[in-house]
C-alpha angles and dihedrals in degrees: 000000000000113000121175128198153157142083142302129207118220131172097270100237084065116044099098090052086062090044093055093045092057099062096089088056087050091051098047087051112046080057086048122116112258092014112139087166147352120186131179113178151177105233102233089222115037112049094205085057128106105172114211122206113177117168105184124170099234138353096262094062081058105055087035097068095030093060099162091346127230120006121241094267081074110025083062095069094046109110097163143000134202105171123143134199114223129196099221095198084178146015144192150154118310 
């Protein structure tokens, strides 16, 4: 298992705009092959955050539905990023 997370800064006065841009890419990937979830998300505290949450179950099903990645009208607001990719080798309750 692939999950992705972590955070993106955006101008603030923007950041629901990109939210909101990046529904269509929520929505083609939650239907992707190999997709468990997909999340793009306003932090409720910080007004510059977009929290990110892919589970994915391997790493093909990733790079098969990122192809080149976001497309310039997101890739604009993005000030910083800080998202890592994890090998989950095991899972369980919590």
């Amino acid at each position: 298992m692939i999950i992705v997370s972590g955070s993106i800064s955006v101008t603030p006065s923007r950041r629901d705009a990109f939210v909101a841009a990046s529904l269509e890419a929520v929505v083609a990937a939650r239907s992707a092959p190999g997709c468990l979830d997909f999340v793009v998300a306003a932090d409720p505290v910080n007004p510059d955050r977009v929290n990110v949450y892919e589970r994915w179950e391997t790493d093909a099903a990733v790079e098969a539905f990122r192809g080149e990645g976001p497309g310039p009208h997101l890739t604009a607001d993005i000030v910083r990023a800080d998202v890592t990719r994890y090998e989950i080798s095991s899972t369980g309750p919590a």
